[in-house]
C-alpha positions as CSV (number, residue, x, y, z in Angstrom):
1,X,0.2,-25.8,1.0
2,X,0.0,-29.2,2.9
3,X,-3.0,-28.4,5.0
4,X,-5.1,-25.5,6.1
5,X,-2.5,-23.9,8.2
6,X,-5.0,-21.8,10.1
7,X,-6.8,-24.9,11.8
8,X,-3.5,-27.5,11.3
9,X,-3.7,-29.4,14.3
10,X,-7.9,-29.6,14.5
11,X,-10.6,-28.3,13.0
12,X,-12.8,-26.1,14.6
13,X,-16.5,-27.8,15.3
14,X,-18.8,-27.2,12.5
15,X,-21.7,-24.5,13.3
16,X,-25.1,-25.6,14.5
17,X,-26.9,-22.1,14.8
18,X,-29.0,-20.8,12.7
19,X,-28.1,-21.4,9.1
20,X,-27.8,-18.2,7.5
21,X,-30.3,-17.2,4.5
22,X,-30.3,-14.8,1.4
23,X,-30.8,-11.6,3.4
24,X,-27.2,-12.0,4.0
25,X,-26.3,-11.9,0.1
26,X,-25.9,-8.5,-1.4
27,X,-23.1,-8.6,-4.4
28,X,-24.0,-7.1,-8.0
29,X,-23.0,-8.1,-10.8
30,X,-22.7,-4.9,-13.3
31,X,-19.0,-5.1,-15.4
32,X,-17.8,-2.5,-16.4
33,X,-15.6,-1.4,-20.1
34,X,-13.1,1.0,-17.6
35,X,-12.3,-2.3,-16.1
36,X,-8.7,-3.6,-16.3
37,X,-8.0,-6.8,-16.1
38,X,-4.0,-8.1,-15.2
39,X,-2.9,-9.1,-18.7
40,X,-3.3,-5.7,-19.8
41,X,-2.4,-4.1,-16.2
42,X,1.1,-6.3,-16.7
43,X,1.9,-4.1,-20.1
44,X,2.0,-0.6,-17.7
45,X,5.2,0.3,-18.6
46,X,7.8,0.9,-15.6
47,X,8.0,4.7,-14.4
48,X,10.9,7.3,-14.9
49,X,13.9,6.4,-13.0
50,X,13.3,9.5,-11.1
51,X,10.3,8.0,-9.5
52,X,12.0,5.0,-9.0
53,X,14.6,6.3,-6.6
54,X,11.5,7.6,-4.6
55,X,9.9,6.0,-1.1
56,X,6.5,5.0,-1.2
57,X,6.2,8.1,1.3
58,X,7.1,10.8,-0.9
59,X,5.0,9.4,-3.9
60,X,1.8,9.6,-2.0
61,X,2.8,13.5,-1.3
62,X,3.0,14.1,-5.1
63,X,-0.5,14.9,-6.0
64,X,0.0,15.6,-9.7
65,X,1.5,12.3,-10.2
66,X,-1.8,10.6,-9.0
67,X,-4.3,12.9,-10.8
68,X,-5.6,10.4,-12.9
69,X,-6.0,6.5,-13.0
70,X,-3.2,5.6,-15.3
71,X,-1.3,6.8,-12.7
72,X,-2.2,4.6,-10.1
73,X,-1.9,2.1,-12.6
74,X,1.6,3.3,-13.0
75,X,2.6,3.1,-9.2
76,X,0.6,-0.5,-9.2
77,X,3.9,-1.5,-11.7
78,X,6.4,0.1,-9.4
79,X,5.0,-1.4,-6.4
80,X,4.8,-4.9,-7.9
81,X,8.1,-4.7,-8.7
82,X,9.3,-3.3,-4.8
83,X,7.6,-5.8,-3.0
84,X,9.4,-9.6,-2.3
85,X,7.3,-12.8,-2.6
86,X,6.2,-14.1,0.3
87,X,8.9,-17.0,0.5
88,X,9.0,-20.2,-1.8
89,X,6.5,-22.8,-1.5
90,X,8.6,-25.2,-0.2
91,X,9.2,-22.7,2.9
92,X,6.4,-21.1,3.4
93,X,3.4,-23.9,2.7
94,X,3.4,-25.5,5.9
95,X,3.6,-22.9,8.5
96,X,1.3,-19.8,9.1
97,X,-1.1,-18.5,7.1
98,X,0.5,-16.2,4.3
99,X,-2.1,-13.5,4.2
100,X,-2.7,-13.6,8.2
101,X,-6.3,-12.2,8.8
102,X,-6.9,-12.1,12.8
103,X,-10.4,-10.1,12.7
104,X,-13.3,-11.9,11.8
105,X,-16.0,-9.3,10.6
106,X,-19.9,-10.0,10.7
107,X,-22.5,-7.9,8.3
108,X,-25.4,-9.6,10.7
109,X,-28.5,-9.4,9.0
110,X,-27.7,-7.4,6.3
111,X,-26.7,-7.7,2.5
112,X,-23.4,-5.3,2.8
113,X,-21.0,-8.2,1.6
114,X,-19.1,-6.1,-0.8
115,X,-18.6,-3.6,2.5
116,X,-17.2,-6.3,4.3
117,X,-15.3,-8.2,1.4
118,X,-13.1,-4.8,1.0
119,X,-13.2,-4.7,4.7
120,X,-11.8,-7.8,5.2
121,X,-9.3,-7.4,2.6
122,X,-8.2,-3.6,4.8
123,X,-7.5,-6.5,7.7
124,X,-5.6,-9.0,5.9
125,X,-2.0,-8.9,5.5
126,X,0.8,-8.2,3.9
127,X,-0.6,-4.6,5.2
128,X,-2.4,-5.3,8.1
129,X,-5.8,-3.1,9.1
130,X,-7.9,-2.8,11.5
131,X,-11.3,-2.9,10.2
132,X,-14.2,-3.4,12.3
133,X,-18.2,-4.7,11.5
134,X,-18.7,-0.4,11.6
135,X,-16.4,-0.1,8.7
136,X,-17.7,-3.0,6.4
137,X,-21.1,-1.6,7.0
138,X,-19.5,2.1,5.8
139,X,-18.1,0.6,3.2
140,X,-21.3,-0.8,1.6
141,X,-22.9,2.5,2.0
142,X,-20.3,4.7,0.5
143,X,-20.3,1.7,-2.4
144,X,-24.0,2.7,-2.7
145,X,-22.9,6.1,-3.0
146,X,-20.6,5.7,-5.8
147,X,-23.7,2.9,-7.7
148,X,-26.0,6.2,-7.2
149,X,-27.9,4.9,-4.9
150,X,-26.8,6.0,-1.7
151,X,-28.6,4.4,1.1
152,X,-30.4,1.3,-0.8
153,X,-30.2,-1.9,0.9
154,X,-30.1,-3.8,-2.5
155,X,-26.5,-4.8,-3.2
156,X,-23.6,-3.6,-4.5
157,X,-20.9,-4.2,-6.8
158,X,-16.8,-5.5,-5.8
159,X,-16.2,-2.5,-8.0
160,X,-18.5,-0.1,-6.4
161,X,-16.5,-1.5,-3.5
162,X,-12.9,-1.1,-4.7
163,X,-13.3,3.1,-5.5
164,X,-14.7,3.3,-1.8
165,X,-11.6,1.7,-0.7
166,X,-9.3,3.6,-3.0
167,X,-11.6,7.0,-1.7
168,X,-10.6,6.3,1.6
169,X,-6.7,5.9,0.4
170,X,-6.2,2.7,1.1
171,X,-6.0,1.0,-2.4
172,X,-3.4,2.3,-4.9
173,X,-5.0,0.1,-7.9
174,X,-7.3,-3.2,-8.8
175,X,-8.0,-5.5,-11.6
176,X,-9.7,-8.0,-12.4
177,X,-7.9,-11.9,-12.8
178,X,-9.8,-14.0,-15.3
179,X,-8.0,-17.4,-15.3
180,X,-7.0,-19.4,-12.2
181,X,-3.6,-19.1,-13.3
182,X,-3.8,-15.3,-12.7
183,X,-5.9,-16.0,-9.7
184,X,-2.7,-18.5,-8.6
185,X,0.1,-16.1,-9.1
186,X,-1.6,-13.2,-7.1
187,X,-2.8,-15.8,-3.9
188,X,1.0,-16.7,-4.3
189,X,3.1,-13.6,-4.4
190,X,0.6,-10.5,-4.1
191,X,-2.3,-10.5,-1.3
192,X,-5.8,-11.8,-1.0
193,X,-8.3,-11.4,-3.5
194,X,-12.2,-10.1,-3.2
195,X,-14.2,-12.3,-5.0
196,X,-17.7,-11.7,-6.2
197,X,-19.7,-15.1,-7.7
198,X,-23.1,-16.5,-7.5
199,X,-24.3,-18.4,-4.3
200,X,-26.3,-21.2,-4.2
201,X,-28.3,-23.0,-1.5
202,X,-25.6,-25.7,-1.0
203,X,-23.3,-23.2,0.1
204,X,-24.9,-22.2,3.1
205,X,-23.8,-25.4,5.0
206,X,-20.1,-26.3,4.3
207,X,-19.4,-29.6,5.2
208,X,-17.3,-31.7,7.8
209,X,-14.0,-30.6,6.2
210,X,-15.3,-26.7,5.3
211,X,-15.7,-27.5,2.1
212,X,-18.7,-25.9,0.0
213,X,-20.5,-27.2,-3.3
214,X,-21.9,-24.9,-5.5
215,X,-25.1,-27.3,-6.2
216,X,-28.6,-26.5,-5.2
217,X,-31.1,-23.5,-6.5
218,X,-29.0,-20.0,-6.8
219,X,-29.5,-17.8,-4.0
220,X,-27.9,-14.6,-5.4
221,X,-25.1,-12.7,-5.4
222,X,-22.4,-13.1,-2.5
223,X,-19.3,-10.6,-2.0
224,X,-16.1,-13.2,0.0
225,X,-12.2,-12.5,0.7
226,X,-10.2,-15.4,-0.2
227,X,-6.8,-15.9,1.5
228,X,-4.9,-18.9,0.6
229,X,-4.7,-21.9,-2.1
230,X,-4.2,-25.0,-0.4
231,X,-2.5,-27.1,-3.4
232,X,-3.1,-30.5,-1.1
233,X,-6.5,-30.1,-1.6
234,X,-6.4,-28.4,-4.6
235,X,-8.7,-25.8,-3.3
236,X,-9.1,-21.8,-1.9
237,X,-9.5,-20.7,1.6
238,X,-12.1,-18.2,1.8
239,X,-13.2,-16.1,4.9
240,X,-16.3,-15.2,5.1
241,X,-18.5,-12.2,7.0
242,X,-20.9,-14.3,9.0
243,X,-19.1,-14.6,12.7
244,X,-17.3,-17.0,14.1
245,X,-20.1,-20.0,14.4
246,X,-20.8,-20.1,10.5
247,X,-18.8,-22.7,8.9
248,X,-15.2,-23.4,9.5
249,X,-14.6,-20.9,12.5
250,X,-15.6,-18.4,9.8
251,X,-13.9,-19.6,6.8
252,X,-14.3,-22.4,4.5
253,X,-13.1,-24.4,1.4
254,X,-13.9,-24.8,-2.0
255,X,-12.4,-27.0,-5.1
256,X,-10.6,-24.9,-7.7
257,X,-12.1,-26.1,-10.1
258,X,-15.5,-25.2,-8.5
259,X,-14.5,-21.8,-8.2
260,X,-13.3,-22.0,-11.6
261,X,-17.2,-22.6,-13.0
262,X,-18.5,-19.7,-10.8
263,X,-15.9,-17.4,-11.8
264,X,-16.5,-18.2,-15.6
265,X,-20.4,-17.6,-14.7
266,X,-20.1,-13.8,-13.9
267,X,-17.5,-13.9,-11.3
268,X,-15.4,-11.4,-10.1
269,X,-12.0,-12.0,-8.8
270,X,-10.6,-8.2,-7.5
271,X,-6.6,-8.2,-7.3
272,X,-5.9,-5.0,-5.5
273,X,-2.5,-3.2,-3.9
274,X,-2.8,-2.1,-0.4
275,X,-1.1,1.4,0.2
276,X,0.1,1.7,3.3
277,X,-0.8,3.2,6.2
């Protein structure tokens, strides 16, 4: 990418409300063994050619073949095989946005960032939603169902936050990319990503060009949708819940290899495959 082709004529005006403060953080950081993460997803073997020759469609009516995880994990495959890349760099880099996201979501004074991560991620292309601030605030709360702790206002986890999503039939299958490489391929070729990393007090203020610095005293745990690599800048887009006035119209930047050293720090980096409507 040769710029940040949301804002690639000018940048939007940096916010000078409020800055926002810790309330607003809410992710959890609580792995889990069930987890998969892509390496081992990759070695799902392809399905019979019987459900090969099948639409999307008529899958999602055959209930026996999704009673059980490895099942979606199955479909994941088939689906990953079905859908084209996005177009080659070279195309693709310097126009639109690949993984369009038109709504920009608000949690307000809340800590439901792993409501409105997922909800944001519903929004965002290649299978466009239309989420709302209502649904990221659901989200959270059926995420608290699922932690067993339904109606807490004390965080929740990207996982708790994936098996809402999947609940409500919108996510065929997630896992977790550990590398930037794996990170890379999936911004490339798959869809956005919901990450889940520490926050620290330097992040609250992106600077001039959106970019943040994970410096400063930690401030918790924060729950963010990134869209794009920008491999000019050698950086992620990210959008963020906060409105429209915080940071880069919403969004902001960050250095790969920042990202990198939260990610390695208990981060969370959810690769997931949208069902359709």
């Amino acid at each position: 990418m040769e710029q940040d082709r949301r804002f690639a004529v000018d940048p939007p005006e940096m916010s000078a409300s409020a800055t926002p403060g810790p309330q607003l953080l809410g992710r959890l950081y609580r792995p889990d063994a069930r987890d998969w993460d892509i390496p081992r997803l990759l070695e799902i073997a392809e399905p019979a050619e019987s459900i090969r020759q099948m639409t999307v469609e008529q899958i999602l009516t055959e209930t026996p073949y999704f009673s059980d995880w490895r099942a979606y994990l199955v479909f994941w495959r088939w689906l990953r095989t079905q859908r084209q890349p996005k177009a080659t760099p070279e195309v693709v880099r310097d126009k639109a946005p690949a993984w369009e996201l038109s709504v920009q979501l608000d949690q307000g004074q809340t800590g439901h960032c792993v409501g409105f991560g997922w909800a944001g991620w519903v929004d965002a292309m290649p299978v466009a939603g239309t989420y709302q601030n209502a649904d990221g605030h659901a989200l959270y709360y059926e995420a608290k169902v699922i932690d067993g702790e339904p109606g807490k206002e004390n965080g929740s986890t990207v996982r708790s936050g994936a098996l809402a999503v999947r609940e409500r039939g919108r996510l065929a299958a997630f896992a977790f990319a550990r590398t930037l490489a794996e990170i890379d391929d999936w911004i490339d070729n798959q869809g956005s990503i919901v990450v889940g990393t520490a926050w620290t007090a330097d992040m609250f203020k992106p600077d001039e060009n959106g970019f943040v610095k994970p410096t400063g005293k930690g401030a918790g745990g924060h729950c963010y949708l990134m869209l794009d690599r920008i491999e000019s800048e050698d950086a992620y887009l990210f959008q963020n819940a906060w409105g429209e006035a915080w940071g880069w119209g919403g969004r902001f930047k960050m250095k790969r290899s920042d990202f990198d050293g939260l990610l390695q720090n208990e981060g969370e980096a959810c690769c997931a495959v949208e069902l359709p409507h």
